[in-house]
ZAMARGU-4260 file (C-alpha; in steps of 0.2 Angstrom, whole numbers, plus 5000, padded with zeros to 4 digits):
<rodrens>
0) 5059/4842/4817 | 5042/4839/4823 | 5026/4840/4812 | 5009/4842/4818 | 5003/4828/4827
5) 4988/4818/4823 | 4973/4815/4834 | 4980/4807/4851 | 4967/4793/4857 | 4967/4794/4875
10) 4953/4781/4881 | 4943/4792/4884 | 4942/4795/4866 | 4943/4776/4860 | 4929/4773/4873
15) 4917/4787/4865 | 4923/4780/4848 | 4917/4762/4853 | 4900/4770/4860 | 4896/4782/4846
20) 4902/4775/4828 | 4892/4765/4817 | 4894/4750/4809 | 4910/4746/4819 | 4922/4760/4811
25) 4939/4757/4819 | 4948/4770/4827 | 4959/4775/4812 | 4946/4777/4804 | 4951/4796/4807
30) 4942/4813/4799 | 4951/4811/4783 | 4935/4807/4770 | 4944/4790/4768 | 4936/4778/4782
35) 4934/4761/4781 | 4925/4747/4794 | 4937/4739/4804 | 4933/4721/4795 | 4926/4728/4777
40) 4942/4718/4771 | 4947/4702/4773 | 4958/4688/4765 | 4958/4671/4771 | 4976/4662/4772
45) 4981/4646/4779 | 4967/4633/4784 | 4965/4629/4804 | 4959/4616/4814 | 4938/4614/4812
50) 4940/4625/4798 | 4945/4640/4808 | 4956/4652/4797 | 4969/4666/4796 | 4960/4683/4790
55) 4968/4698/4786 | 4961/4713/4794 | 4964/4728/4783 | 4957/4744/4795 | 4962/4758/4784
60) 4959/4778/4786 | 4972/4783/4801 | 4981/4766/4803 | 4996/4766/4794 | 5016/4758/4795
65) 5030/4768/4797 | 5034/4774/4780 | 5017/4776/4777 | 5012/4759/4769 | 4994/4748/4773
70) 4992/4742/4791 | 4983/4727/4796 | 4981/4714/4807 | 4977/4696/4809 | 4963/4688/4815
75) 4957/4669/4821 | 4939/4665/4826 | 4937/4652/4836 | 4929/4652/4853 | 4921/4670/4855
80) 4920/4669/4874 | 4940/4665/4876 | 4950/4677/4865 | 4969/4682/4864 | 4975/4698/4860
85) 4993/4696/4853 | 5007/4711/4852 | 5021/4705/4844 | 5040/4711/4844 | 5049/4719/4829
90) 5061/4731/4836 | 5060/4748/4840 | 5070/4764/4831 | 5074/4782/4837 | 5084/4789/4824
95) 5089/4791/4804 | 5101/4776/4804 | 5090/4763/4817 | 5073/4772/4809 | 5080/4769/4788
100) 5068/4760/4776 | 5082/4747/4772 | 5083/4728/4770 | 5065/4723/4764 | 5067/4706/4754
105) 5068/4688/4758 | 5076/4692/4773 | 5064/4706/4782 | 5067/4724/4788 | 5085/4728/4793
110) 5083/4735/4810 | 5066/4736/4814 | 5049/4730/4805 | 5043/4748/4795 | 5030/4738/4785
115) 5019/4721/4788 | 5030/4713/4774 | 5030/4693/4779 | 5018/4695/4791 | 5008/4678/4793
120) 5004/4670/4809 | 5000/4655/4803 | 5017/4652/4801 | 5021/4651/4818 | 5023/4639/4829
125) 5022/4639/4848 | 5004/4644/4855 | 5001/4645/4835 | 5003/4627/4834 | 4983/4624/4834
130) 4985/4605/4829 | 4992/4602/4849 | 4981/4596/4861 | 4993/4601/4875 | 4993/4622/4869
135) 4982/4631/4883 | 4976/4644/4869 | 4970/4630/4858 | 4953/4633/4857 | 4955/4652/4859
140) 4950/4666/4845 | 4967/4676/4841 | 4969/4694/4835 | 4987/4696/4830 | 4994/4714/4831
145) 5010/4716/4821 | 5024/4730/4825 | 5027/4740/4809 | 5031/4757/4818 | 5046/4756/4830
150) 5037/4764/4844 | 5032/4749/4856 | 5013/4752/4848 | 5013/4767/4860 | 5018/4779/4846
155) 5007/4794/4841 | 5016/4807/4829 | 5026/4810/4813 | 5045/4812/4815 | 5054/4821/4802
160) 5074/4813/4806 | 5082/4820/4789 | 5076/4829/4774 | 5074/4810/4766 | 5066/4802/4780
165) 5050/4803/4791 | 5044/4791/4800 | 5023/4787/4806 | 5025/4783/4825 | 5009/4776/4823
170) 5007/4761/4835 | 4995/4767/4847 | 4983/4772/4833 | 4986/4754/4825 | 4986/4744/4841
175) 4969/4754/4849 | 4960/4750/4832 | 4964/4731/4835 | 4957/4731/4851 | 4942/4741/4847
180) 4937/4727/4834 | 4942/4714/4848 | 4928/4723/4859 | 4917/4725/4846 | 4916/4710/4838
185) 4922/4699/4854 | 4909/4710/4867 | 4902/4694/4877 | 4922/4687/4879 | 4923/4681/4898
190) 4944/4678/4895 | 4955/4691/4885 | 4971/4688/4886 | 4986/4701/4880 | 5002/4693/4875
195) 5015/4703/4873 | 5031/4698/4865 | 5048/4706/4868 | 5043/4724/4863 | 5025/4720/4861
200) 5027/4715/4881 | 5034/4732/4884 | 5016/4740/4881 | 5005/4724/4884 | 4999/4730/4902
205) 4993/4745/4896 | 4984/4736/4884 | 4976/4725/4897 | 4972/4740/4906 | 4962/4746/4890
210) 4955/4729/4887 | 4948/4728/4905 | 4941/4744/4904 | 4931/4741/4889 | 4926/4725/4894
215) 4921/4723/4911 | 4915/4708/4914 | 4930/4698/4905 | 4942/4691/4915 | 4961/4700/4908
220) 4976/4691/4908 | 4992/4698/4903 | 5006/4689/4898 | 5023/4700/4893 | 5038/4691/4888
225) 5057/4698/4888 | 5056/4716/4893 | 5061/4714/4911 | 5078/4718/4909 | 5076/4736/4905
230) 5080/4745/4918 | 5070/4762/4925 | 5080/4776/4920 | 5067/4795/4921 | 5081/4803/4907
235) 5078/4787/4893 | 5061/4787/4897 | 5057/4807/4895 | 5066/4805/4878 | 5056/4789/4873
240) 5042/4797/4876 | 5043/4814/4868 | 5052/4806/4852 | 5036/4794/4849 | 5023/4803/4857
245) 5019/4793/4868 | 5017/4800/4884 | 5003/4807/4878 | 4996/4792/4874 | 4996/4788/4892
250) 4977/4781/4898 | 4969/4792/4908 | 4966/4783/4923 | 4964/4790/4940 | 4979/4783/4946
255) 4991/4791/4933 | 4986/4810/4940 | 5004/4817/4943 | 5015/4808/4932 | 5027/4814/4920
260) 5034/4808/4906 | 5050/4805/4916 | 5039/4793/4927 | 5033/4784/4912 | 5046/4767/4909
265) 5042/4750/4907 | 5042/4744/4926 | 5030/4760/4926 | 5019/4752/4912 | 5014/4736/4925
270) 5011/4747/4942 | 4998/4759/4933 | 4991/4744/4927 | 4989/4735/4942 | 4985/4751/4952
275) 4969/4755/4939 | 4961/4738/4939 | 4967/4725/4955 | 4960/4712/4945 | 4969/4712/4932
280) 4981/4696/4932 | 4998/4703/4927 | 5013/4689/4920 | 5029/4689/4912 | 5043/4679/4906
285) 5061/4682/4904 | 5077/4673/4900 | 5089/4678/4915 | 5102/4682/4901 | 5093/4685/4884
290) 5107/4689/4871 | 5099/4700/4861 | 5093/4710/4879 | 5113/4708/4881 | 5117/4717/4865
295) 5105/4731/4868 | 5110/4733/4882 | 5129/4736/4878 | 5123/4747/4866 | 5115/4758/4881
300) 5131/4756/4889 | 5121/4746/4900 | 5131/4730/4909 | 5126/4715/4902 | 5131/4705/4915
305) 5118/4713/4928 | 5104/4708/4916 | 5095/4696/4929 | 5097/4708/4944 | 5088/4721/4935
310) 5073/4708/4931 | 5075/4704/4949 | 5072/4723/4953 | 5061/4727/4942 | 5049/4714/4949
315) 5052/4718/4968 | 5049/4737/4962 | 5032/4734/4955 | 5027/4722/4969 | 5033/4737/4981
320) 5019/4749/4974 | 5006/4736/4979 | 5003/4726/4962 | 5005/4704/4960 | 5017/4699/4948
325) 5018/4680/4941 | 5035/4677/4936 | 5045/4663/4925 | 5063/4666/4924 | 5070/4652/4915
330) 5092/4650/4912 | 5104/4656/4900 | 5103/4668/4885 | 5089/4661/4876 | 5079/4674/4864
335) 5060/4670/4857 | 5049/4659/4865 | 5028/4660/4860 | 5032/4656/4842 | 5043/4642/4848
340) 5040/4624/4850 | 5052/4626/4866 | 5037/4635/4873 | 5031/4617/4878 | 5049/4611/4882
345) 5054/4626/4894 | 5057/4618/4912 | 5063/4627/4928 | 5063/4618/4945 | 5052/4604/4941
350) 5038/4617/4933 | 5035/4616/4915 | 5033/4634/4908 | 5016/4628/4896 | 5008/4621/4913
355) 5012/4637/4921 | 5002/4645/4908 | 4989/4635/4908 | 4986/4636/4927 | 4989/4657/4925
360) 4977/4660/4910 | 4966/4647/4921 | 4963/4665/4933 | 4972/4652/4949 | 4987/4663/4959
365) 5003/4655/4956 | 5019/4654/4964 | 5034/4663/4955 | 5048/4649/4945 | 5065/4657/4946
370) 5082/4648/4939 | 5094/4645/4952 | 5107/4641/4939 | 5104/4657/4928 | 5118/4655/4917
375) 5114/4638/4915 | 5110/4631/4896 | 5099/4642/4885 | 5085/4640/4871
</rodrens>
């Protein structure tokens, strides 16, 4: 069963949002007489280098978690002009059993993150690891988007799966409010840089799209890492899109005129990107055999031993239509890599993944790393 949908921000309505509300009222702020200022609540956690620290960003009114519970995100001053904007991973869910509240405890969510329960990135490591001289983002300012939603942040409906369960597909809604307080609070910022992380990357150049959009005289780097392996089928992506809503979340971009729901795929996702705004400076990373792409994949029915030929044509695809993607394909079936030390340890032909980084975010053109022992060791 589908219940009534909730307002749908297009850009053109997070644009007039940005231009027209006062006193920096996110976009979930909503019509529903409960409206909070994106930053009216705050909570410092874990200290930071120069005493730059961890707030707690809570946006209230429309933003909400899957079951319902408080969204919020996390955010890192540092250097105003250099900025990252972060959407992690947490799984995805399409139906009562992968969509269930279960397993909150010490361990996390079951199947997918429904809540921000353990959230804290000051736990990571990886490009959160602030005390290393050798991380590119170190002086950067951070705002840290979690995944509570199952929807890739691209969700905009309520989904009724059972009499006992509905579920908020809210991730557009929350992940639009971030990056309306990004460009708010962030409005001279010369470098944004999106970061997406497994699913998180799945949406991460639409966010870049958004972000450059928004703010036009920033340089926008996006960074995806471990969704290249999906491959571009018109059926799953018509029925991804209807069950979230988001299709209809699409950006309404010139370049998009004529596209379906059916069109809309995560190969899709880069080319729109790339199409609306040539500047834009489009990345991604992927393990040529990541094991938990492999066990998605055999649950598609997908073969898990083609994993690195559809990276391979997924990139020559979006490169077809016209748009330049940087690539890093790094050996074996390794999984997770921002919130890793091995982020600085990841070397493919002589090229260190962090220098590649460095030199990407740096705005330089950069020559693809590809394994050539793909099933070589992994991380």
């Amino acid at each position: 069963m589908r219940l009534p949908r909730k307002n749908t921000l297009g850009l053109a309505a997070l644009l007039f949002l940005l231009a027209t509300l006062a006193a920096g009222v996110a976009a979930c702020g909503g019509n529903d007489g409960h409206t909070r200022a994106a930053a009216a609540t705050t909570t410092a956690t874990t200290p930071a280098p120069a005493d730059q620290r961890w707030k707690k960003v809570l946006p209230g009114g429309d933003c909400e978690c899957a079951d319902g519970s408080e969204f919020a995100f996390w955010e890192r001053r540092a250097d105003p002009s250099r900025v990252v904007f972060f959407l992690d991973g947490a799984g995805t869910c399409t139906d009562a059993t992968t969509c269930a509240f279960t397993g909150l405890g010490a361990g996390g969510e079951e199947n997918y993150d429904w809540s921000i329960y353990g959230e804290d990135p000051a736990s990571e490591d990886g490009i959160f690891d602030f005390a290393r001289a050798d991380n590119p983002f170190l002086e950067y300012s951070f705002i840290f988007v979690p995944s509570c939603t199952g929807d890739i942040h691209l969700g905009d409906v309520t989904r009724e799966y059972s009499p006992e369960l509905t579920v908020e597909h809210n991730g557009f809604v929350n992940g639009t409010t971030a990056l309306g307080y990004l460009a708010e609070h962030y409005p001279d910022a010369a470098q944004v840089v999106v970061v997406g992380k497994t699913a998180g990357s799945i949406a991460a150049p639409v966010y870049g799209g958004l972000a450059a959009d928004l703010l036009r005289d920033a340089q926008v780097t996006v960074l995806g890492a471990q969704s290249g392996h999906i491959p571009d089928d018109p059926d799953l992506n018509a029925e991804i899109g209807e069950l979230w809503g988001a299709y209809d979340t699409m950006p309404e971009w010139e370049v998009n005129d004529g596209l379906t729901a059916r069109d809309w795929g995560p190969t899709r996702f880069w080319i729109q990107a790339g199409l609306h705004d040539p500047d834009l400076m489009l990345a991604r990373f992927d393990y040529a055999y990541d094991r938990e792409a492999a066990e998605g994949a055999k649950e598609r029915g997908w073969d898990p031993s083609k994993l690195l030929d559809v990276i391979d044509a997924n990139e020559a695809a979006i490169e077809k239509a016209g748009v330049v993607l940087h690539s890093y394909t790094a050996a074996g079936d390794g999984h997770g890599i921002f919130e890793y030390e091995r982020f600085y340890e990841i070397e493919v032909n002589g090229v260190k993944l962090v220098d590649w980084v460095s030199t990407l975010i740096e705005g330089e053109r950069l020559d693809d790393v590809h394994c050539q022992n793909c099933r070589g060791k992994g991380q």
